[in-house]
Z-matrix of the N, CA and C atoms (Angstrom, degrees):
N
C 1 1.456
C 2 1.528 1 110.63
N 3 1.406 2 107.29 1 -43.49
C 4 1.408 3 110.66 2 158.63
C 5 1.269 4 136.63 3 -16.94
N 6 1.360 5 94.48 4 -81.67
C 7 1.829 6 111.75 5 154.48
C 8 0.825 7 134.45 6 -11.81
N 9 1.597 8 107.56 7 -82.93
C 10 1.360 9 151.65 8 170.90
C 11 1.659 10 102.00 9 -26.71
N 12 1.382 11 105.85 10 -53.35
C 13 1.667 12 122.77 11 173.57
C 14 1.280 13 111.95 12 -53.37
N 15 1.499 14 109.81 13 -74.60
C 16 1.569 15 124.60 14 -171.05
C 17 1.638 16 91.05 15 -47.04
N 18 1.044 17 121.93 16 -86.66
C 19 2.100 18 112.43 17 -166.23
C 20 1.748 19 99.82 18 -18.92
N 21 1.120 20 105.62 19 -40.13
C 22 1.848 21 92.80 20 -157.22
C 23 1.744 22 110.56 21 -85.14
N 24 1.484 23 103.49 22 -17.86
C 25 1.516 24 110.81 23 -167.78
C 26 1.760 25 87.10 24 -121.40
N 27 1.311 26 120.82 25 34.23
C 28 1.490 27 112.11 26 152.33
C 29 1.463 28 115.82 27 -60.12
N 30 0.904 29 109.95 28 -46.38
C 31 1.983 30 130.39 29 -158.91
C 32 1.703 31 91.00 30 -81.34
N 33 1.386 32 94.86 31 122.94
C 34 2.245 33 97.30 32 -173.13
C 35 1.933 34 94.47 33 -61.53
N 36 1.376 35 113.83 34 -19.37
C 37 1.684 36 97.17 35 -157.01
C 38 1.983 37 100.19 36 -85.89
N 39 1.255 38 88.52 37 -32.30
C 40 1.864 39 96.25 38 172.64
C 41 1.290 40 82.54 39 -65.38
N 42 1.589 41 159.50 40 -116.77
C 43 1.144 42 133.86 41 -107.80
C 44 1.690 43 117.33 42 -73.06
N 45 1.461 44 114.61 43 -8.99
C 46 1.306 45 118.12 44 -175.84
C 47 1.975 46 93.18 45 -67.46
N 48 1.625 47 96.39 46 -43.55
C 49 1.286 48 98.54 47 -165.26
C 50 1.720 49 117.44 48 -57.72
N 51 1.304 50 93.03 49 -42.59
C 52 1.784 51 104.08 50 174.50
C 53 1.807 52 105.81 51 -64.56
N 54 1.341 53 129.71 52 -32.22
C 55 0.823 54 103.58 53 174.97
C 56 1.603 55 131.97 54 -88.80
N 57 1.159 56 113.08 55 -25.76
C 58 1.543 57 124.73 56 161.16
C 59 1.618 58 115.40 57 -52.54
N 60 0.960 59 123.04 58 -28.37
C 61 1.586 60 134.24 59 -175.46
C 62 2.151 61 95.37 60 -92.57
N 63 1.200 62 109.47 61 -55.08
C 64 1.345 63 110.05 62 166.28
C 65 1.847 64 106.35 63 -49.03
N 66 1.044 65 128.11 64 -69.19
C 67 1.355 66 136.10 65 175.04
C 68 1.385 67 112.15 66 -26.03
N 69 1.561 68 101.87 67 -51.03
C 70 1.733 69 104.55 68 -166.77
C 71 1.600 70 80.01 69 -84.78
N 72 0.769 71 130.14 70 -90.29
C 73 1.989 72 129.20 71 -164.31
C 74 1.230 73 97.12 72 4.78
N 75 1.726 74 121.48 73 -62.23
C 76 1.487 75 126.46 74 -156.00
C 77 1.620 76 101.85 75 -59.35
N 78 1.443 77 112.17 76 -51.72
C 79 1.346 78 119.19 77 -149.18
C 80 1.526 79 88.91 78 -70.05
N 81 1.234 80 138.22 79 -58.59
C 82 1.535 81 147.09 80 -156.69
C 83 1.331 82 100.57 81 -60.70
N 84 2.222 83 128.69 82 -37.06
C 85 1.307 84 110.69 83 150.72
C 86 1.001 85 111.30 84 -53.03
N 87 1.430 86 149.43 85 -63.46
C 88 1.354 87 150.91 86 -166.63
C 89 1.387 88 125.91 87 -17.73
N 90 1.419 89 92.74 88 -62.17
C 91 1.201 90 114.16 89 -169.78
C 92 1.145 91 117.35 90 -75.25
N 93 1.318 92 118.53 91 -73.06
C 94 1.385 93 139.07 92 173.67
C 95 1.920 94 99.05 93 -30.88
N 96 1.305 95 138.62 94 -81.58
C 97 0.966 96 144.92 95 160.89
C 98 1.647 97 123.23 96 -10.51
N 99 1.461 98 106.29 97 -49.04
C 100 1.702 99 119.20 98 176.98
C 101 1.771 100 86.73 99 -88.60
N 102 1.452 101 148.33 100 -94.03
C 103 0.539 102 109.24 101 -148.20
C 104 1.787 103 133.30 102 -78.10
N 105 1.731 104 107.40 103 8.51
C 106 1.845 105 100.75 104 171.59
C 107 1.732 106 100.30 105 -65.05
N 108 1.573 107 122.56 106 -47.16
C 109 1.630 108 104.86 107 -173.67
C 110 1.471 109 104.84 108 -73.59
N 111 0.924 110 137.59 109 -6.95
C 112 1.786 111 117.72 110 -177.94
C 113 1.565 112 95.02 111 -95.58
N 114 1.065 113 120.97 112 -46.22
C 115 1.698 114 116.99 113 176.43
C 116 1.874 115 111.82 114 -45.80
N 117 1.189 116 110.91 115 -61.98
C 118 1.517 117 132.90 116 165.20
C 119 1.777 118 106.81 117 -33.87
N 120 1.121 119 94.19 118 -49.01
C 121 1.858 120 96.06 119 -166.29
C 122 1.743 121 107.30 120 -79.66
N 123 1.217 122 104.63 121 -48.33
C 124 1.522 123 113.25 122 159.66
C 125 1.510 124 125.40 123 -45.48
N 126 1.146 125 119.76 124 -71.99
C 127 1.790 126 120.18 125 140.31
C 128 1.378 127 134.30 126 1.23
N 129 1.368 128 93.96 127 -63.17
C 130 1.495 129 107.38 128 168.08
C 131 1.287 130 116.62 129 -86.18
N 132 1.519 131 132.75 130 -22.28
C 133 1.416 132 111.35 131 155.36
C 134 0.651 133 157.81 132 -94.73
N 135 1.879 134 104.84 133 12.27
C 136 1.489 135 143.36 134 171.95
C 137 1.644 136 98.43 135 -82.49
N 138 1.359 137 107.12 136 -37.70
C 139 1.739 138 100.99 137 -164.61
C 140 1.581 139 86.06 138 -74.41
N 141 1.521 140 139.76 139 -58.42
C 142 1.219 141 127.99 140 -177.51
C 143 1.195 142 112.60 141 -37.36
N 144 1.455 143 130.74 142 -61.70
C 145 1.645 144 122.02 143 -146.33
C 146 1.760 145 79.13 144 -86.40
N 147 1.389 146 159.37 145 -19.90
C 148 1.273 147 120.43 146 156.76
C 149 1.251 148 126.36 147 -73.78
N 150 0.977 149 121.27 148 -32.60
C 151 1.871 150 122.68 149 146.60
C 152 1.672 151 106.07 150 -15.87
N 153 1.542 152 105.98 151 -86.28
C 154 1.377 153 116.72 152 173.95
C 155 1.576 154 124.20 153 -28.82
N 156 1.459 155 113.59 154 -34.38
C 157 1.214 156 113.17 155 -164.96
C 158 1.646 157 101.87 156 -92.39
N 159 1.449 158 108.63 157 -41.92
C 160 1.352 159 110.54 158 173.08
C 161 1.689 160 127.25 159 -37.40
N 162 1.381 161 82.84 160 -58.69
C 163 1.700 162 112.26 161 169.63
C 164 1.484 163 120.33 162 -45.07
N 165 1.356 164 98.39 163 -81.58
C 166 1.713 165 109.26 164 167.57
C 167 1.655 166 145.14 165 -69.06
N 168 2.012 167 86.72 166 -32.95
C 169 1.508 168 78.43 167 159.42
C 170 1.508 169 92.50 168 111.94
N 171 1.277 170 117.96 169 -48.35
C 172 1.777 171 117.89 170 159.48
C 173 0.873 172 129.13 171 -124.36
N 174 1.812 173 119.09 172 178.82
C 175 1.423 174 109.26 173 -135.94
C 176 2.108 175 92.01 174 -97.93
N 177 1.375 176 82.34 175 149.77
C 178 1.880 177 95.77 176 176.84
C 179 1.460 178 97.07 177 -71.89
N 180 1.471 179 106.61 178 133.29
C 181 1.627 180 118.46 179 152.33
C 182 1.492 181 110.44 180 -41.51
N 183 0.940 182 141.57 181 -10.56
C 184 1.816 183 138.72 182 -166.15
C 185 1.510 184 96.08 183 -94.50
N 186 1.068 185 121.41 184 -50.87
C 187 1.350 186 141.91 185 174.62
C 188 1.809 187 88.74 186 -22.23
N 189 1.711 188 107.80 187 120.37
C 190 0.985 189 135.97 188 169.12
C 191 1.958 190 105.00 189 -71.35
N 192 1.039 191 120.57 190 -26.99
C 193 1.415 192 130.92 191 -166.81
C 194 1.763 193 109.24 192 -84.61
N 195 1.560 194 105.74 193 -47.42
C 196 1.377 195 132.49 194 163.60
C 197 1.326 196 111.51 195 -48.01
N 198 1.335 197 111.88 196 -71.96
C 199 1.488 198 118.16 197 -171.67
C 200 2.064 199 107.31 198 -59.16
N 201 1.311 200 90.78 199 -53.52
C 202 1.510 201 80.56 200 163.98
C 203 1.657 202 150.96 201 -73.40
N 204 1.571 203 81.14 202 -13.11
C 205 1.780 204 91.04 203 159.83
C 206 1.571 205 116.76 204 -92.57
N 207 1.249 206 122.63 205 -20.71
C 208 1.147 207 143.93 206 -167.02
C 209 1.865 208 92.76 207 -73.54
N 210 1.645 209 116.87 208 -55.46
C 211 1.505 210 116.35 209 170.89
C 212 0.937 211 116.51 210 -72.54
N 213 1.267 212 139.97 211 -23.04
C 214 1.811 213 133.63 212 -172.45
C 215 1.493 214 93.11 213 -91.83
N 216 1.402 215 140.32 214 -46.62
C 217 1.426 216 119.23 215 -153.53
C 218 1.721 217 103.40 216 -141.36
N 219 1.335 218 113.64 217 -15.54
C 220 1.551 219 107.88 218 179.32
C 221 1.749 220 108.69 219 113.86
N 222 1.139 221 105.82 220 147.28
C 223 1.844 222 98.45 221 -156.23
C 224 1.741 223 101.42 222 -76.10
N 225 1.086 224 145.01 223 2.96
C 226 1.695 225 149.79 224 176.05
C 227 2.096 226 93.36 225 -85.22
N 228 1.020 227 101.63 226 -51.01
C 229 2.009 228 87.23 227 -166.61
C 230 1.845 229 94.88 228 -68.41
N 231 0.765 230 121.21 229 154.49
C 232 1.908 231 146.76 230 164.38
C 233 1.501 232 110.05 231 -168.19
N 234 1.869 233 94.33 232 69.74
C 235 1.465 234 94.64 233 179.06
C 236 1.536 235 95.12 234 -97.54
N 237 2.283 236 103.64 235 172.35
C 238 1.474 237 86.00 236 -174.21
C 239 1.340 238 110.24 237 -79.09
N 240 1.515 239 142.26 238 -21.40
C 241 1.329 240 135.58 239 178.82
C 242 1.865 241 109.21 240 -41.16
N 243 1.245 242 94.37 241 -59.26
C 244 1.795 243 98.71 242 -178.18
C 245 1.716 244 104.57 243 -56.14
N 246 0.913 245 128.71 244 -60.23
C 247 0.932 246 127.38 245 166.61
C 248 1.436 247 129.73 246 -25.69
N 249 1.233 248 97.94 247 -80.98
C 250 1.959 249 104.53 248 158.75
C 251 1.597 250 113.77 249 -15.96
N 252 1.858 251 109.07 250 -53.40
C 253 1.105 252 112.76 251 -154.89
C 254 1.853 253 93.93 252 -85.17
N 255 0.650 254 116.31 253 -46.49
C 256 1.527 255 126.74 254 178.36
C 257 1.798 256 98.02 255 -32.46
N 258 1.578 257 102.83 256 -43.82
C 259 1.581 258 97.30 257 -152.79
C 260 1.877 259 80.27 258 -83.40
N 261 1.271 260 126.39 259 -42.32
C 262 1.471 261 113.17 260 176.22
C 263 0.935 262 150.80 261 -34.86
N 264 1.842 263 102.97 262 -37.89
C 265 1.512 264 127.50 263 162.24
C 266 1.317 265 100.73 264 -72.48
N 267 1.189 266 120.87 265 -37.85
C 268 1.405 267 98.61 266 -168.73
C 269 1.799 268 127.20 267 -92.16
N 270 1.570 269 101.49 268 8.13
C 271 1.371 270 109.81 269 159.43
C 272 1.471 271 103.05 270 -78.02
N 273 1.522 272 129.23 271 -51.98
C 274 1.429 273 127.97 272 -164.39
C 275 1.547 274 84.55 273 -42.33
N 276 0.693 275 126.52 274 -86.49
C 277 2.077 276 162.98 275 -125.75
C 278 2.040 277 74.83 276 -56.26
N 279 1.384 278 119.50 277 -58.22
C 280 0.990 279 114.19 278 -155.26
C 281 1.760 280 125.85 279 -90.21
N 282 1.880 281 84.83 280 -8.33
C 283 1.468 282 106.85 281 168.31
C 284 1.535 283 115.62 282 -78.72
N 285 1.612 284 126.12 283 5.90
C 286 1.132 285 128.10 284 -146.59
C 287 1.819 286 96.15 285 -85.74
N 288 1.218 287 96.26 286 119.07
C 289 1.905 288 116.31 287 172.04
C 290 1.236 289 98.71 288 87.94
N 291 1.524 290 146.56 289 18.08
C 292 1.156 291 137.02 290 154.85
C 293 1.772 292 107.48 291 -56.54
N 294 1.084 293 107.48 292 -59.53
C 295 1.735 294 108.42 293 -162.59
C 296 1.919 295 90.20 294 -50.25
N 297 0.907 296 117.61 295 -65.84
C 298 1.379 297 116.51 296 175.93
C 299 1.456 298 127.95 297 -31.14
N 300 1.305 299 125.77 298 -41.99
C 301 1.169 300 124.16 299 153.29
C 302 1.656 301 122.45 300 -64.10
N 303 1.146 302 111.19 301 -18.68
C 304 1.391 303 123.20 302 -146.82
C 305 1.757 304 79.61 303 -99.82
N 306 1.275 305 130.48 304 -61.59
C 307 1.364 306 130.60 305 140.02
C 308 1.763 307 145.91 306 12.80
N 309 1.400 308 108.21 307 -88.24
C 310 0.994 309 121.38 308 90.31
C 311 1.943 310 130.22 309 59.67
N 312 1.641 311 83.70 310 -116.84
C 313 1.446 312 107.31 311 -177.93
C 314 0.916 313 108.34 312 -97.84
N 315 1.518 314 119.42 313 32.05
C 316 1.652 315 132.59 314 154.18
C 317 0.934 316 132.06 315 -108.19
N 318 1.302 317 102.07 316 -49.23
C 319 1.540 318 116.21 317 177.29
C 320 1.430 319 131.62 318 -111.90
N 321 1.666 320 106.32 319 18.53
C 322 1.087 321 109.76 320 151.83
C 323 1.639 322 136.18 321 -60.08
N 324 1.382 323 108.41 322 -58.33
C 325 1.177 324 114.51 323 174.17
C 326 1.774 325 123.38 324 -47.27
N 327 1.495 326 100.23 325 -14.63
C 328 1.292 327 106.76 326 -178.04
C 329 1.294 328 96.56 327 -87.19
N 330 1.241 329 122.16 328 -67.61
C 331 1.495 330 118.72 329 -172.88
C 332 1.553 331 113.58 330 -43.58
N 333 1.079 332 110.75 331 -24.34
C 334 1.432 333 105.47 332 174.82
C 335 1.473 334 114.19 333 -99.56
N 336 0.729 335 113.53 334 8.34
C 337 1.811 336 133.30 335 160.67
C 338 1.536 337 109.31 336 -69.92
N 339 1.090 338 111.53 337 -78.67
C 340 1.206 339 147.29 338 157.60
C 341 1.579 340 119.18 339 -5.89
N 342 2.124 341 93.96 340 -55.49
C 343 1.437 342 94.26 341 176.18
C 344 1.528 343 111.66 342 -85.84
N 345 1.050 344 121.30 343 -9.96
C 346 1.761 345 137.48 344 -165.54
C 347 1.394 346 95.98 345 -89.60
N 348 1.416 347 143.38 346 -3.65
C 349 1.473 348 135.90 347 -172.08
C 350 1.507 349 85.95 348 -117.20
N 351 1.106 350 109.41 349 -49.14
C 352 2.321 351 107.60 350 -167.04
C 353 2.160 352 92.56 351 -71.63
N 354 1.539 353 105.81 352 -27.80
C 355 1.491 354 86.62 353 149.14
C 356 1.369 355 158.68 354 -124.20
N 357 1.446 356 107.63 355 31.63
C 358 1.238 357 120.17 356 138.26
C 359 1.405 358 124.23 357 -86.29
N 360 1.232 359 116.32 358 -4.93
C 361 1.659 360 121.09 359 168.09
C 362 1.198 361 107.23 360 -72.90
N 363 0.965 362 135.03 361 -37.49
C 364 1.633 363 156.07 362 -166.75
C 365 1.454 364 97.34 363 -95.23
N 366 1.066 365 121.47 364 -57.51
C 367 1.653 366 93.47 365 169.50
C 368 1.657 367 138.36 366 -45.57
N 369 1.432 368 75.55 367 -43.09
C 370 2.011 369 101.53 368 -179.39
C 371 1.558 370 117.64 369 -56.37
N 372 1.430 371 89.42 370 -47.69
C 373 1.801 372 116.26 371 171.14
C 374 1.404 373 115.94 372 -51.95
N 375 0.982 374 111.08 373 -20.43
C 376 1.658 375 130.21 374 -145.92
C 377 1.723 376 102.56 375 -111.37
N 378 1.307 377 111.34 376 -43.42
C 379 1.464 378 118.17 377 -165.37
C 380 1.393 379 121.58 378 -66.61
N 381 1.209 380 110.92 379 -40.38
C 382 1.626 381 143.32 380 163.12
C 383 1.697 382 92.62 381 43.85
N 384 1.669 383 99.84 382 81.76
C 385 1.318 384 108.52 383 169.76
C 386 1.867 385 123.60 384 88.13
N 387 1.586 386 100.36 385 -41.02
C 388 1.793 387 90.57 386 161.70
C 389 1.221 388 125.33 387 -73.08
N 390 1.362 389 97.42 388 68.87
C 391 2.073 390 78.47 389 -173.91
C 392 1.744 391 109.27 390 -109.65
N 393 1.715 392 89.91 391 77.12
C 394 1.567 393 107.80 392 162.70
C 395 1.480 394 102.06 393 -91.53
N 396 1.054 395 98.23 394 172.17
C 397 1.631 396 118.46 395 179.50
C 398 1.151 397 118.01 396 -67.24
N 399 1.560 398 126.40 397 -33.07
C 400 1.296 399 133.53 398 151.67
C 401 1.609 400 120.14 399 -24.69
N 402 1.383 401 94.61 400 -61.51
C 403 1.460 402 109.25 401 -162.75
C 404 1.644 403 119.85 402 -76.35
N 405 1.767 404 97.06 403 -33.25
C 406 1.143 405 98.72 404 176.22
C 407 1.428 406 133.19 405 -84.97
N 408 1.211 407 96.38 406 -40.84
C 409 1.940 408 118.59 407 153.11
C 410 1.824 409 116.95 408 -10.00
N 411 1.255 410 104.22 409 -77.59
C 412 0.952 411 106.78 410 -168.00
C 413 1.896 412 108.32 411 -67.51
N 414 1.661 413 111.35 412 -34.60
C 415 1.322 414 107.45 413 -150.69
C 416 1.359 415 93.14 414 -79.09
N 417 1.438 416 132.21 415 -10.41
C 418 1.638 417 131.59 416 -171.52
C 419 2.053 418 105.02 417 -97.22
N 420 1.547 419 96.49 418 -21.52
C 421 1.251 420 91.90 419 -171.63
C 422 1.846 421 103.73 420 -79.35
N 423 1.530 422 126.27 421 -29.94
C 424 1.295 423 155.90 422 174.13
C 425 1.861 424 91.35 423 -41.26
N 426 1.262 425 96.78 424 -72.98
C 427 1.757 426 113.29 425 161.45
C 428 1.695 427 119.55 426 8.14
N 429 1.564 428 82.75 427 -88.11
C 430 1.210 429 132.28 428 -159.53
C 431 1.383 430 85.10 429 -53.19
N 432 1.072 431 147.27 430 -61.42
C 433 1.478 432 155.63 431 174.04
C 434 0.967 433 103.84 432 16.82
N 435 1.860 434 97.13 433 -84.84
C 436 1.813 435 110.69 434 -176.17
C 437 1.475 436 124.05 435 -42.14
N 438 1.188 437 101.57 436 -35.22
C 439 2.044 438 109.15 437 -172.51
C 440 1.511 439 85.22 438 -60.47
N 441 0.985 440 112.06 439 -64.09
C 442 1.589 441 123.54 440 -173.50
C 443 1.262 442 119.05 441 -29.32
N 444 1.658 443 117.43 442 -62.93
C 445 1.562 444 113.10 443 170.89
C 446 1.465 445 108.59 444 -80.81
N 447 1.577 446 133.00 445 -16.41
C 448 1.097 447 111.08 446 168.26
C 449 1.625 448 133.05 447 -61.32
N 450 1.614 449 103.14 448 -22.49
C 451 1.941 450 117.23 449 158.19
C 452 1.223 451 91.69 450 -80.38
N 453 0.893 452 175.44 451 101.45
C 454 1.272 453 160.51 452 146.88
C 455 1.463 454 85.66 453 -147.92
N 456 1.028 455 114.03 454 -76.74
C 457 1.363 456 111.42 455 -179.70
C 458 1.682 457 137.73 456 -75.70
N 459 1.380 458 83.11 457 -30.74
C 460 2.266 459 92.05 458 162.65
C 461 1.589 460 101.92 459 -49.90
N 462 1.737 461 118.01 460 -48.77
C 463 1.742 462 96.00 461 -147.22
C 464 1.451 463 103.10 462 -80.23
N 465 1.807 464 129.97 463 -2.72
C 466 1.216 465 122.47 464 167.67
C 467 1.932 466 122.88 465 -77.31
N 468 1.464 467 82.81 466 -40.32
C 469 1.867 468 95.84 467 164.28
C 470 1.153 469 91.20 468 -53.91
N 471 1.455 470 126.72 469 -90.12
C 472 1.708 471 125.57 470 -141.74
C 473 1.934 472 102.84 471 -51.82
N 474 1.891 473 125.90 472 -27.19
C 475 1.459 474 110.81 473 -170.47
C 476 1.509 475 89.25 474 -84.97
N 477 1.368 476 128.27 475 -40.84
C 478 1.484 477 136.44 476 -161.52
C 479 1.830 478 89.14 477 -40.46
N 480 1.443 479 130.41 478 -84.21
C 481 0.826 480 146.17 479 -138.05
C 482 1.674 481 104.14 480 -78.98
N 483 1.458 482 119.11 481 -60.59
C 484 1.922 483 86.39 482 142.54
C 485 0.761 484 133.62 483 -4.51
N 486 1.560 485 117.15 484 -78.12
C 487 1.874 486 123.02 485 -164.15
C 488 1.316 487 108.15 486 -40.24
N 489 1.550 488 103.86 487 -58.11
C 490 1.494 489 137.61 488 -159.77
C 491 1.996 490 96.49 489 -68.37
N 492 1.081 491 130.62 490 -51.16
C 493 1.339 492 116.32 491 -178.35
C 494 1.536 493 117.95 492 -79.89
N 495 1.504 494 107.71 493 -11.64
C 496 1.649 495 102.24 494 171.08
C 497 1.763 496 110.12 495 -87.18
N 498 1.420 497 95.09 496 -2.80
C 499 1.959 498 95.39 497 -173.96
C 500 1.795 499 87.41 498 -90.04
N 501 1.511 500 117.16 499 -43.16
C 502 1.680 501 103.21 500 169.33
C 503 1.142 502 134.05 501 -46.68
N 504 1.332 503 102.10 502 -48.90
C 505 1.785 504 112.72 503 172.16
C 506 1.202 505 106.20 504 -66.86
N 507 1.169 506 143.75 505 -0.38
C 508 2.081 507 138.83 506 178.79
C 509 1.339 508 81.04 507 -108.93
N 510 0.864 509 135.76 508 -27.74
C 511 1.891 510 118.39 509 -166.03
C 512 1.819 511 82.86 510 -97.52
N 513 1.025 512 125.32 511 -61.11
C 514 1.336 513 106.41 512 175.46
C 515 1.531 514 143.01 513 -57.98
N 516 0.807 515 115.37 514 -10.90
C 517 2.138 516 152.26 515 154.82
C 518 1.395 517 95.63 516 -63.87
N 519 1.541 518 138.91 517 -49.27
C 520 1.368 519 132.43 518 -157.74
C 521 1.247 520 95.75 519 -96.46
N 522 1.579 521 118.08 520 -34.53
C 523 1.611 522 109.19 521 -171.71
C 524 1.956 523 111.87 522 -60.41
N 525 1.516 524 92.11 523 -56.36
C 526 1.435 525 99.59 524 166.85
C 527 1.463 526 128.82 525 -33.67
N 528 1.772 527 104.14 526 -42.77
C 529 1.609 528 109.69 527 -170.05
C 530 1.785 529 88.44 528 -63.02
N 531 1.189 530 115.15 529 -71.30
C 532 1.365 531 134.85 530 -176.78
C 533 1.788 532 95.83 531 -15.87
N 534 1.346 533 120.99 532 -94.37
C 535 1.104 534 137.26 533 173.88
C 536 1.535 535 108.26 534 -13.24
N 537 0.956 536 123.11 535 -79.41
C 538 1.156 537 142.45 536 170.86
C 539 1.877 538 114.51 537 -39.72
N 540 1.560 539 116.32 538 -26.84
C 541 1.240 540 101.21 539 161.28
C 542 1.524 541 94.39 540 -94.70
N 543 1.035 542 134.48 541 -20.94
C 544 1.561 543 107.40 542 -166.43
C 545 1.529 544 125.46 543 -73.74
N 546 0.961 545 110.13 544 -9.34
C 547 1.613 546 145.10 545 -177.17
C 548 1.738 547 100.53 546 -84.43
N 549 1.329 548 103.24 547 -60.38
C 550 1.665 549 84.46 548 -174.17
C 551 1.789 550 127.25 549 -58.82
């Protein structure tokens, strides 16, 4: 397997390429992973403290809306402007490493484009006159590699970040519900 490696990451720009595409792979687990449980946990303690409020009638200290109206203006104002803004920050806060995936699962496939042309150039470069099918076969299929991990890694960015913006929009759906009782 070794081998198999070294032929394809002879050329310094194929291994830059494998490793930048390796780099992003890692980070897009990274991310995706840290932020599906912090999105998830938030969720659930937004759906509690409107639970709470339903129930009791006022708003839970957990309450993402509370705590942030509570720092911008003091826990008596829950006007809707503050509010609004409360729910704004708390899309940023919850949008955090989307663009990056979103990133990403763009320009991967290019980068791995990218390395699949500098190696079939390098094959071509390389052949100096055998250019049977033998020879070329393998050195274009070697190539092909990079395209390969460059999808390899876009189609987890491009589902990762889905997941991740429909868990924003449910945390943002609950903030609203929230809002919306605290007001009446």
């Amino acid at each position: 397997m070794l081998s198999d490696l070294s032929k394809f990451v002879n050329n310094p720009i194929s291994l830059i390429v494998i490793g930048w595409l390796g780099f992003y792979l890692f980070m897009v687990f990274l991310i995706f992973f840290y932020r599906f449980f912090v999105l998830n946990g938030w969720i659930k303690d937004e759906t509690k403290a409107l639970e709470f409020f339903v129930v009791r009638g006022e708003p839970s200290d957990r309450s993402f809306l509370v705590e942030c109206s509570a720092r911008i203006k003091g826990k008596d104002d829950h006007s809707h402007l503050l509010f609004d803004g409360c729910i704004e920050e708390a899309k940023r806060e919850a949008s955090t490493g989307l663009t990056f995936l979103s990133i990403v699962a763009s320009t991967a496939p290019f980068i791995g484009l990218f390395g699949t042309v500098v190696g079939i150039l390098t094959a071509f470069a390389n052949l100096k006159g055998a250019a049977t099918l033998q020879y070329v076969a393998p050195a274009i299929a070697d190539a092909l590699v990079a395209t390969a991990v460059g999808i390899l890694v876009a189609v987890p960015a491009y589902s990762f970040h889905q997941i991740l913006d429909k868990k924003v929009e449910d945390l943002l759906a609950i903030l609203h519900l929230e809002k919306d009782a605290y007001l009446k």
